[in-house]
N, CA, C, O and CB atoms as a CASP TS submission, in Angstrom:
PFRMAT TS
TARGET T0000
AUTHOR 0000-0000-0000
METHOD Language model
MODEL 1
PARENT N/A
ATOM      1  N   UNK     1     -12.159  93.129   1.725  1.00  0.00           N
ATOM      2  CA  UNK     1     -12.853  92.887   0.477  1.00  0.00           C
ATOM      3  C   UNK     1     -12.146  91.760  -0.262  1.00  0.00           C
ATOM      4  O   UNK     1     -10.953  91.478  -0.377  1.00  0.00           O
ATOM      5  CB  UNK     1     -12.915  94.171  -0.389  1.00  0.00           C
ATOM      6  N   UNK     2     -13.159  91.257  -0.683  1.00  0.00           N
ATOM      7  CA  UNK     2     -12.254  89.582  -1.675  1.00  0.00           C
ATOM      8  C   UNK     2     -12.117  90.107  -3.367  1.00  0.00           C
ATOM      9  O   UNK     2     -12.908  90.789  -4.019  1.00  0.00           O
ATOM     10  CB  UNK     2     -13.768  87.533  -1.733  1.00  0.00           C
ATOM     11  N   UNK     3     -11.097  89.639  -3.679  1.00  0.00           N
ATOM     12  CA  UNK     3     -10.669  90.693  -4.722  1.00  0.00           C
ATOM     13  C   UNK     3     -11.942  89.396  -5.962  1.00  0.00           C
ATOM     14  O   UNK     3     -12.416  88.283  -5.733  1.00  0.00           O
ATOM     15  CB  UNK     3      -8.188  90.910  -5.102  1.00  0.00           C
ATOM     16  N   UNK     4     -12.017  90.141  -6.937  1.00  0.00           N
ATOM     17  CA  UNK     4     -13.217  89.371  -8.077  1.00  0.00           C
ATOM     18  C   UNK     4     -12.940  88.146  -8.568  1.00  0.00           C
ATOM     19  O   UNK     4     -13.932  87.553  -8.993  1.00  0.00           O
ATOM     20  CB  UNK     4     -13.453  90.123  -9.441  1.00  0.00           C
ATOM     21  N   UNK     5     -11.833  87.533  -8.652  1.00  0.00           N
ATOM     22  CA  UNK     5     -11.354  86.953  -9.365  1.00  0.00           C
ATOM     23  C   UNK     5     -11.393  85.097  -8.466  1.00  0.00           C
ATOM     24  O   UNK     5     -11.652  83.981  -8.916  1.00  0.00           O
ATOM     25  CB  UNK     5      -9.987  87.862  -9.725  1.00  0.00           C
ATOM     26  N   UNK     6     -10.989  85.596  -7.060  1.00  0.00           N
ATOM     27  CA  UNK     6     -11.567  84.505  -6.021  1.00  0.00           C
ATOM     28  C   UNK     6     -13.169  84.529  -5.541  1.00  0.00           C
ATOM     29  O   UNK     6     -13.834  83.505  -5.381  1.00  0.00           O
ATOM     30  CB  UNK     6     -10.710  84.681  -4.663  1.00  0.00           C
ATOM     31  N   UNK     7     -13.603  85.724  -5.367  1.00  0.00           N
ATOM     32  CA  UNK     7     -15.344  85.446  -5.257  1.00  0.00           C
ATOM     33  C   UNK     7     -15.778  84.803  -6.406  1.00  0.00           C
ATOM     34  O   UNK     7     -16.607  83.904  -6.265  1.00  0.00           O
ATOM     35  CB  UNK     7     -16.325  86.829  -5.156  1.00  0.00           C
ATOM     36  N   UNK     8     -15.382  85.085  -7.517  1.00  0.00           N
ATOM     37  CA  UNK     8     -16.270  83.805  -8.583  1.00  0.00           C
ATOM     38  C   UNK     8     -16.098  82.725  -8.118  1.00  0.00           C
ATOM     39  O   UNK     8     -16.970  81.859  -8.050  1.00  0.00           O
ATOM     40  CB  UNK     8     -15.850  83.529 -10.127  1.00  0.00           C
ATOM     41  N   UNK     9     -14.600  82.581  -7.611  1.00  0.00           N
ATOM     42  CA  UNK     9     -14.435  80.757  -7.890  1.00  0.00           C
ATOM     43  C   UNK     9     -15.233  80.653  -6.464  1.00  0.00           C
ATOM     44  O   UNK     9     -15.796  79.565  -6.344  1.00  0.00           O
ATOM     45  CB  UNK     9     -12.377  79.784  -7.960  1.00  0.00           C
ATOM     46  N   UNK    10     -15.397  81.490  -5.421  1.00  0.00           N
ATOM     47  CA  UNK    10     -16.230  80.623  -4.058  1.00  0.00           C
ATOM     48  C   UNK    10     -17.502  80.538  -4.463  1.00  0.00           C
ATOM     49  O   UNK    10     -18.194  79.748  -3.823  1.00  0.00           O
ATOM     50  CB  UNK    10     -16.288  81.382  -2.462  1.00  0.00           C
ATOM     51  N   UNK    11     -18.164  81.293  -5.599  1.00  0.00           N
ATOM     52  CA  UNK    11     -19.348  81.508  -6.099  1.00  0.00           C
ATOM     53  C   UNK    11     -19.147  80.229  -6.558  1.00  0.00           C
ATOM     54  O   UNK    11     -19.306  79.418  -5.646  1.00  0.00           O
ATOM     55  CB  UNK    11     -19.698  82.697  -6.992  1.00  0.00           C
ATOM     56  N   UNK    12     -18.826  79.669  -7.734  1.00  0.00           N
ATOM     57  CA  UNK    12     -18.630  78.540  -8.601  1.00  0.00           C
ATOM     58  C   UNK    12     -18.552  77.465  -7.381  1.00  0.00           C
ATOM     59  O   UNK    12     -19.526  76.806  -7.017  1.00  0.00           O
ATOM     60  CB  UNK    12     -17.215  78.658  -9.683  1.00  0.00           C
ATOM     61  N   UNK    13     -17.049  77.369  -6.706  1.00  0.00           N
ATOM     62  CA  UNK    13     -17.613  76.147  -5.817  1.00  0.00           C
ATOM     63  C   UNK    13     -18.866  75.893  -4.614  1.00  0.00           C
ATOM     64  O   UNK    13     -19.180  74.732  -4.355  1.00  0.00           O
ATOM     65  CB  UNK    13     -16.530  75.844  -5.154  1.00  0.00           C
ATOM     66  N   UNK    14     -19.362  76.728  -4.099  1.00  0.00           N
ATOM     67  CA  UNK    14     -20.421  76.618  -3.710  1.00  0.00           C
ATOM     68  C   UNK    14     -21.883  76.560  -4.601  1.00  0.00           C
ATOM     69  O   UNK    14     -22.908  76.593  -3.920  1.00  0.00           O
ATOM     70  CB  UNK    14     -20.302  77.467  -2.949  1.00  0.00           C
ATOM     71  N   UNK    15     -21.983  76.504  -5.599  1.00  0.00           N
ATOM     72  CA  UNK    15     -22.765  76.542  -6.438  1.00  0.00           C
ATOM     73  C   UNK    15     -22.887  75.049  -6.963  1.00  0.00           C
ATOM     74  O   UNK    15     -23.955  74.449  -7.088  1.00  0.00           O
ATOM     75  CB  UNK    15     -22.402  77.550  -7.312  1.00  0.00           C
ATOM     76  N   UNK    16     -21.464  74.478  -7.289  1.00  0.00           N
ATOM     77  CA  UNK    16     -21.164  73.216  -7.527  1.00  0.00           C
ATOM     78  C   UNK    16     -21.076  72.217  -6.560  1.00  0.00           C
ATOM     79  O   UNK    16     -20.715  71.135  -7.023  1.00  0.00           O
ATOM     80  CB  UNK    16     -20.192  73.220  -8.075  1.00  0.00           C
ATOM     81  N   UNK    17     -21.334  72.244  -5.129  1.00  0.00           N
ATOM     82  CA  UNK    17     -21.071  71.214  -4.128  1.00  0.00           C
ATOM     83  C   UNK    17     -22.326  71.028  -3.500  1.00  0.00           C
ATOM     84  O   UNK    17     -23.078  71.711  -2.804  1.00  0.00           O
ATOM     85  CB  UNK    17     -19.973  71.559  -3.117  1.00  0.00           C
ATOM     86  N   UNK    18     -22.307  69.541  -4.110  1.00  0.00           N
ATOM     87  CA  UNK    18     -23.139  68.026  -3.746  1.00  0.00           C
ATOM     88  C   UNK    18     -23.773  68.300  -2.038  1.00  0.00           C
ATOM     89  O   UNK    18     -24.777  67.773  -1.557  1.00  0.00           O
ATOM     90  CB  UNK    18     -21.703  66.323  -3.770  1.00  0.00           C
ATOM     91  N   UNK    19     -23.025  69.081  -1.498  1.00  0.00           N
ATOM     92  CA  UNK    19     -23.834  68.861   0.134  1.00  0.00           C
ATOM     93  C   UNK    19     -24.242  70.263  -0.018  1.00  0.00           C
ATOM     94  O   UNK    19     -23.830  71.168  -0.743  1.00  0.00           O
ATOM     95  CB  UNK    19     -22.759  68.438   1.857  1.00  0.00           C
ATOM     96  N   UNK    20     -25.398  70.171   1.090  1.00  0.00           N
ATOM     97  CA  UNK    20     -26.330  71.172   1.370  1.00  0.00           C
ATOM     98  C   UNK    20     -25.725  71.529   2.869  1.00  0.00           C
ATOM     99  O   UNK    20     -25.595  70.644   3.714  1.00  0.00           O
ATOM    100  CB  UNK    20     -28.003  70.635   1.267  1.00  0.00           C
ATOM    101  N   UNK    21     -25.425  72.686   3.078  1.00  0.00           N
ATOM    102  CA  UNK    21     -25.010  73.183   3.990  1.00  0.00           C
ATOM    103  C   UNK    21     -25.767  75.041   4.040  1.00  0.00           C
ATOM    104  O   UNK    21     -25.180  76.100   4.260  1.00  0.00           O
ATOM    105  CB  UNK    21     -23.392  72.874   3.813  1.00  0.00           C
ATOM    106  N   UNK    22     -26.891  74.839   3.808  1.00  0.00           N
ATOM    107  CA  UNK    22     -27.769  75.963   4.299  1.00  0.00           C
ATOM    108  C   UNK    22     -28.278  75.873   5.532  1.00  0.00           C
ATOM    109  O   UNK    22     -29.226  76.641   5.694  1.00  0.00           O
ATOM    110  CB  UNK    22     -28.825  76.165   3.532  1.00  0.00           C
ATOM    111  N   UNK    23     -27.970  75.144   6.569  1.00  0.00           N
ATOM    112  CA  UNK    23     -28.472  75.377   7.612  1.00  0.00           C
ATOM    113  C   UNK    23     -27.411  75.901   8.822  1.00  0.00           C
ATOM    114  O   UNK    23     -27.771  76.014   9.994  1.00  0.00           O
ATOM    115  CB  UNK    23     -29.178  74.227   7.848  1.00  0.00           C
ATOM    116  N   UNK    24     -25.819  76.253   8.269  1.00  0.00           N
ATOM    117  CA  UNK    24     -24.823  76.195   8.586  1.00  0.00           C
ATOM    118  C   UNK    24     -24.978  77.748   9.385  1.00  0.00           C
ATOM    119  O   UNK    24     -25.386  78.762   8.817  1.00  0.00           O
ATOM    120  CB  UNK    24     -23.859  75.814   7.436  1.00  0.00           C
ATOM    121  N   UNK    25     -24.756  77.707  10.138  1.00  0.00           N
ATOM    122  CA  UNK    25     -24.366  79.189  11.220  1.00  0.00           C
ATOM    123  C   UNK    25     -22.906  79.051  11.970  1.00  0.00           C
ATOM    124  O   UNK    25     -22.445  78.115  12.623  1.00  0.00           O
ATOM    125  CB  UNK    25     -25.668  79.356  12.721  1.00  0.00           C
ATOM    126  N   UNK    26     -22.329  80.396  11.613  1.00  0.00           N
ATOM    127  CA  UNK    26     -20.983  80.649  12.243  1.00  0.00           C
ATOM    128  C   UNK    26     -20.784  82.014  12.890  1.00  0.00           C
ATOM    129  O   UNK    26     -21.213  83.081  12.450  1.00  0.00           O
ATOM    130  CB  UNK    26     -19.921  80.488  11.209  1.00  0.00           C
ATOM    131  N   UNK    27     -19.982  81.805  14.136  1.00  0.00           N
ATOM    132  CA  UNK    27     -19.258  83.149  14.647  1.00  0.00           C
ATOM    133  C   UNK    27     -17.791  83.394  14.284  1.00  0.00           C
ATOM    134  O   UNK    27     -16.922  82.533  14.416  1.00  0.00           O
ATOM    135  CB  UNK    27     -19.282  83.191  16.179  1.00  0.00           C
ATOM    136  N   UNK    28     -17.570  84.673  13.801  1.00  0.00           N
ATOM    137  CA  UNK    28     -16.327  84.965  13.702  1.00  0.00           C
ATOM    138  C   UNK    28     -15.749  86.105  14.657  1.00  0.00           C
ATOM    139  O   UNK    28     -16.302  87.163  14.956  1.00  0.00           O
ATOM    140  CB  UNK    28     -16.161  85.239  12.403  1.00  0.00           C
ATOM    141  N   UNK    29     -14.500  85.630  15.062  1.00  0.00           N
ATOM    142  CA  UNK    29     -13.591  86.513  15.868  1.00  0.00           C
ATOM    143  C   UNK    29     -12.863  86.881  15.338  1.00  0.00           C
ATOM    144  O   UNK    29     -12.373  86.011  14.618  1.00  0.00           O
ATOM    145  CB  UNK    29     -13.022  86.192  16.790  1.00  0.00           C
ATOM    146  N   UNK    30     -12.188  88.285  15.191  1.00  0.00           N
ATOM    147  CA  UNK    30     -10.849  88.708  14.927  1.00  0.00           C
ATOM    148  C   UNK    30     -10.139  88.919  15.575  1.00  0.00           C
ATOM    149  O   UNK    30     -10.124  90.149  15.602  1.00  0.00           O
ATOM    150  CB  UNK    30     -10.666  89.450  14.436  1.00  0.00           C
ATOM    151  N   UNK    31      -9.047  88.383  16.563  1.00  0.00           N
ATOM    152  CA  UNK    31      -7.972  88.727  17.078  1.00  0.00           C
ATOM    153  C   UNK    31      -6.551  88.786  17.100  1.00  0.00           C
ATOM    154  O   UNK    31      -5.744  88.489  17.981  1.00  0.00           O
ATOM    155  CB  UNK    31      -8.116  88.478  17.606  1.00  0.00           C
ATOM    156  N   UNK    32      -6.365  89.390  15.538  1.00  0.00           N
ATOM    157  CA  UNK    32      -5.382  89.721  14.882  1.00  0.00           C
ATOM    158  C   UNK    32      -4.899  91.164  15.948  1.00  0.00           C
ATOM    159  O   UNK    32      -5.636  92.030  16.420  1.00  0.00           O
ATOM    160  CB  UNK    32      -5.843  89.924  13.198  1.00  0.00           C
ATOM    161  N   UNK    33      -3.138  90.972  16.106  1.00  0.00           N
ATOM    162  CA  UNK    33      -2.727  91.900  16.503  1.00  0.00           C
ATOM    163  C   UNK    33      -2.105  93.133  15.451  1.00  0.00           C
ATOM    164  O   UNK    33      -1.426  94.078  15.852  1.00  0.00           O
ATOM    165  CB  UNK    33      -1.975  91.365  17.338  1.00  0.00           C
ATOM    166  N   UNK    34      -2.487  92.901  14.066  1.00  0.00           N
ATOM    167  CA  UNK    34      -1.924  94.032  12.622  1.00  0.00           C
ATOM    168  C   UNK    34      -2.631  95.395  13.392  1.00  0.00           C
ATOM    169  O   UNK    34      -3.726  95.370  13.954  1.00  0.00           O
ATOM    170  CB  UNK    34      -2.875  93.595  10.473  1.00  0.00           C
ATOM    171  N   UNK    35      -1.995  96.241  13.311  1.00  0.00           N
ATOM    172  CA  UNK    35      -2.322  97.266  13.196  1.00  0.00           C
ATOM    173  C   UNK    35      -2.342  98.611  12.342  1.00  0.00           C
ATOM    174  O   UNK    35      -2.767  99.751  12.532  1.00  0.00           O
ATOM    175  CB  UNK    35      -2.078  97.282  13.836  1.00  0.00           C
ATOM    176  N   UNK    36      -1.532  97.789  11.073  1.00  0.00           N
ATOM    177  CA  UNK    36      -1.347  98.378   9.962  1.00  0.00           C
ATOM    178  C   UNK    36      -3.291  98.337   8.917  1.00  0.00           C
ATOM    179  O   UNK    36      -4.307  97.663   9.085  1.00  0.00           O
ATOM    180  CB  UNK    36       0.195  97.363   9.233  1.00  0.00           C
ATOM    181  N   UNK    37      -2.974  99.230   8.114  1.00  0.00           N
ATOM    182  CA  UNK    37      -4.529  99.520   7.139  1.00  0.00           C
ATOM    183  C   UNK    37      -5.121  98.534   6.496  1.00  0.00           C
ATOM    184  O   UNK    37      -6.280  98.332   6.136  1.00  0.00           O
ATOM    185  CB  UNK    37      -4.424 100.464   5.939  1.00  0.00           C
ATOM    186  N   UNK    38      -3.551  97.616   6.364  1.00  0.00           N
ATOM    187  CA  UNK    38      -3.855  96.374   5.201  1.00  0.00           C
ATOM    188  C   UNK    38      -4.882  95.491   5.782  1.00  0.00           C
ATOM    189  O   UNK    38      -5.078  95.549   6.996  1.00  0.00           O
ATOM    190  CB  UNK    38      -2.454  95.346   4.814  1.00  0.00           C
ATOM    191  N   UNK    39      -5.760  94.440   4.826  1.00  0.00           N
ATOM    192  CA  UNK    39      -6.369  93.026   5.590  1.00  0.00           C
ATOM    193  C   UNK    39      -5.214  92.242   6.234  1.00  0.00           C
ATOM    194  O   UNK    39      -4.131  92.019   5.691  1.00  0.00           O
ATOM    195  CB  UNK    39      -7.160  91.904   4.446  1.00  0.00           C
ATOM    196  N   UNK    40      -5.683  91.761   7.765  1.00  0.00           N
ATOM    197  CA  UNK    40      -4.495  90.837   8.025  1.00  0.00           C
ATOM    198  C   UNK    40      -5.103  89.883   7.486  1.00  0.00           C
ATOM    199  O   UNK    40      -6.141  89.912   6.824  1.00  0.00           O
ATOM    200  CB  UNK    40      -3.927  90.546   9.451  1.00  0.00           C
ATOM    201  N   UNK    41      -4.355  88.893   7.812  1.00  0.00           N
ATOM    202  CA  UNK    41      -4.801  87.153   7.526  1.00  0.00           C
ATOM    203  C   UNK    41      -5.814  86.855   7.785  1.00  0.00           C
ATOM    204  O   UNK    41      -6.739  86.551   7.032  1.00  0.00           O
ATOM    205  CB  UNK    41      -4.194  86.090   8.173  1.00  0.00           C
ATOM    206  N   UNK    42      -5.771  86.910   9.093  1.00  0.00           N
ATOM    207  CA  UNK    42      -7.459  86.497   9.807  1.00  0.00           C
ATOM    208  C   UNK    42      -8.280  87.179   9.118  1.00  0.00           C
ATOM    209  O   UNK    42      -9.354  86.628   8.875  1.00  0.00           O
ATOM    210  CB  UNK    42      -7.856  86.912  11.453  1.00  0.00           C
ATOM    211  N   UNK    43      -8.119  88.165   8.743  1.00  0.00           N
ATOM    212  CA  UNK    43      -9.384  88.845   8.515  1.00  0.00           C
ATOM    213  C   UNK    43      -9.913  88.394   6.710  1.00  0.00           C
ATOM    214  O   UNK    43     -11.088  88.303   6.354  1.00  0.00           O
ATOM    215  CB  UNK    43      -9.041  90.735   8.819  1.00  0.00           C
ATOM    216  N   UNK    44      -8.890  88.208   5.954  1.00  0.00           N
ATOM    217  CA  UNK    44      -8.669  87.834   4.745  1.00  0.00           C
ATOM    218  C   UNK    44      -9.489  86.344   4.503  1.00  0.00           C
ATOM    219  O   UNK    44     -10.393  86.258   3.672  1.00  0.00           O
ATOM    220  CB  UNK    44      -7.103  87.818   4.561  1.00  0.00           C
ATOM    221  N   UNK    45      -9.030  85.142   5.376  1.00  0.00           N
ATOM    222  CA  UNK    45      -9.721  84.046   5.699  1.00  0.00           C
ATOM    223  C   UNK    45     -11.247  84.208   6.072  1.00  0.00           C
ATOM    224  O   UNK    45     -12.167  83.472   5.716  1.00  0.00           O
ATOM    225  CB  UNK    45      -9.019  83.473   6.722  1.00  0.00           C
ATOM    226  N   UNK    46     -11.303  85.171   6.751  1.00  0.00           N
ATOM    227  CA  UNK    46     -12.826  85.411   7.543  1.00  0.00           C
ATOM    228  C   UNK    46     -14.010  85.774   6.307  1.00  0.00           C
ATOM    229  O   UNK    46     -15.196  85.445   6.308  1.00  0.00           O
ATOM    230  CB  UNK    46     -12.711  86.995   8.818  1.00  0.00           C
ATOM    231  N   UNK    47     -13.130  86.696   5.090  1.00  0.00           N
ATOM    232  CA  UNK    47     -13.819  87.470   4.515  1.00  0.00           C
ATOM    233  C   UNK    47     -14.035  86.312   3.593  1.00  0.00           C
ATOM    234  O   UNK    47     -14.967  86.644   2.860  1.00  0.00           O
ATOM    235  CB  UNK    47     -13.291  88.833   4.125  1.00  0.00           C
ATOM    236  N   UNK    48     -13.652  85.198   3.299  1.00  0.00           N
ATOM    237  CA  UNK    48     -13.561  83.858   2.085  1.00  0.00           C
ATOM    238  C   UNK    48     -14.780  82.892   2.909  1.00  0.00           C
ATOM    239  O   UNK    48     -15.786  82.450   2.354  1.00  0.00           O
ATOM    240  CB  UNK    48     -11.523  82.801   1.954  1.00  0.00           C
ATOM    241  N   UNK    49     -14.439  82.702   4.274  1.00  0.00           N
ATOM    242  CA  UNK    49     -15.271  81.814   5.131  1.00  0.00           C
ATOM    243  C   UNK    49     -16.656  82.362   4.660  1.00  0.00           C
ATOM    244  O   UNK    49     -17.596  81.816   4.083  1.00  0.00           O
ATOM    245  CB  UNK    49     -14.966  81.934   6.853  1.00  0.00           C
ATOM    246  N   UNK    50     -16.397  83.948   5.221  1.00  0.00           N
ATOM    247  CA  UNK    50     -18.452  84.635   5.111  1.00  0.00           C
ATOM    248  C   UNK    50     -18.833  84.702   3.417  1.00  0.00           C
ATOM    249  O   UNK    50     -19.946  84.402   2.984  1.00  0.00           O
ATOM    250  CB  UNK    50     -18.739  86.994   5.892  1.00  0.00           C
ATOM    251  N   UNK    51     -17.883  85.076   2.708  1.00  0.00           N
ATOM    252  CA  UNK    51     -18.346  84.326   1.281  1.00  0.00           C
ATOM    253  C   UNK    51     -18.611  83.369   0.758  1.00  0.00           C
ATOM    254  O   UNK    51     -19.150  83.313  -0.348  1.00  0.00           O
ATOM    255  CB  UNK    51     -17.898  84.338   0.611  1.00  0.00           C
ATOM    256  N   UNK    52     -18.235  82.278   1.550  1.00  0.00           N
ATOM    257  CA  UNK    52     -18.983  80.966   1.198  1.00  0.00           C
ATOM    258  C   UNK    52     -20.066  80.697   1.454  1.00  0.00           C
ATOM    259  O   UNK    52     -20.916  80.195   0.718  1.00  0.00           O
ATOM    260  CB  UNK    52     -18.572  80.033   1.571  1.00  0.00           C
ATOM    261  N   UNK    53     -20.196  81.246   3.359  1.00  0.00           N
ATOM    262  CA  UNK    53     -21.681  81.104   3.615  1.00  0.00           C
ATOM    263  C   UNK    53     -22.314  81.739   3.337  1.00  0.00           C
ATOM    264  O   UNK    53     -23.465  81.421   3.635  1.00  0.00           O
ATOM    265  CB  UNK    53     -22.110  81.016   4.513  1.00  0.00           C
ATOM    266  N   UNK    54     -22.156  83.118   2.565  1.00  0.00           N
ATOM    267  CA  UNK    54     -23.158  83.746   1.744  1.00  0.00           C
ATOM    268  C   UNK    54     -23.946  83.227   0.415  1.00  0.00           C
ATOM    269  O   UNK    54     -25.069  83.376  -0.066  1.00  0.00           O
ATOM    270  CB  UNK    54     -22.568  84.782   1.406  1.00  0.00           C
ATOM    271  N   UNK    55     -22.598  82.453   0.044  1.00  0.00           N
ATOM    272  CA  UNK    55     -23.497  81.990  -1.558  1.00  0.00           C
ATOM    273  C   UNK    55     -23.797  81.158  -1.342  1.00  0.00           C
ATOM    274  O   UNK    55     -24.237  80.560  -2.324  1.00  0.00           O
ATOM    275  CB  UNK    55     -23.010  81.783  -2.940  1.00  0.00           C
ATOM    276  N   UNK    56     -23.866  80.256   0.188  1.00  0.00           N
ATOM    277  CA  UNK    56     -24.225  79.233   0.379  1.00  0.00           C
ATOM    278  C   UNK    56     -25.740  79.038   0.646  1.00  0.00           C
ATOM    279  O   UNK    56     -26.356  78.018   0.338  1.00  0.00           O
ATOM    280  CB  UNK    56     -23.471  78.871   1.204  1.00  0.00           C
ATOM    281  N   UNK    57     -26.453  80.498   1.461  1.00  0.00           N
ATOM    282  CA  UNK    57     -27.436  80.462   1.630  1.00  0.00           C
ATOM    283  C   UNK    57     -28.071  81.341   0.598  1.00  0.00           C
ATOM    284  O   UNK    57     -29.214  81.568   0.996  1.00  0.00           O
ATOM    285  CB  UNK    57     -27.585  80.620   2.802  1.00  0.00           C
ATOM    286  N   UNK    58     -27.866  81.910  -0.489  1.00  0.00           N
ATOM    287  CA  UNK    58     -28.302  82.958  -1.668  1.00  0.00           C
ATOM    288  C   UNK    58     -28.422  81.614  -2.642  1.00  0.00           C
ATOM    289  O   UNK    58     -29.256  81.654  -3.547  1.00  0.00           O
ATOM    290  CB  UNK    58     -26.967  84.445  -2.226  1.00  0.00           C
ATOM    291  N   UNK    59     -27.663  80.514  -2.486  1.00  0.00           N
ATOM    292  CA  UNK    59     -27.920  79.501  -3.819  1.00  0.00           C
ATOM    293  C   UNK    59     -29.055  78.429  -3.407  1.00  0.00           C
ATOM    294  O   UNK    59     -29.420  77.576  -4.216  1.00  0.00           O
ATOM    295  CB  UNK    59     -26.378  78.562  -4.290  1.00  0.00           C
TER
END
């Protein structure tokens, strides 16, 4: 989960950027070896990446 305070700002910069990138499709892999509860990295990055292309295609 992306904590509130960075989803605005990916909200805000995708909202604010000059190129159109709604036609954009991505696959994501996780092959993080954490096996602890926490988000690893990858997965932390992944969750910012699919929030962009979410407000990318919702805006």
């Amino acid at each position: 989960m992306i904590p509130e305070p960075i989803q605005r700002y990916l909200t805000h910069q995708a909202e604010q950027s000059p190129l159109d990138y709604s036609d954009l499709r991505a696959v994501f892999l996780n092959g993080t070896l954490k096996r602890s509860p926490e988000v690893s990295q990858t997965e932390g990055l992944m969750e910012i990446s699919i929030g962009l292309l979410r407000a990318e295609r919702a805006g």
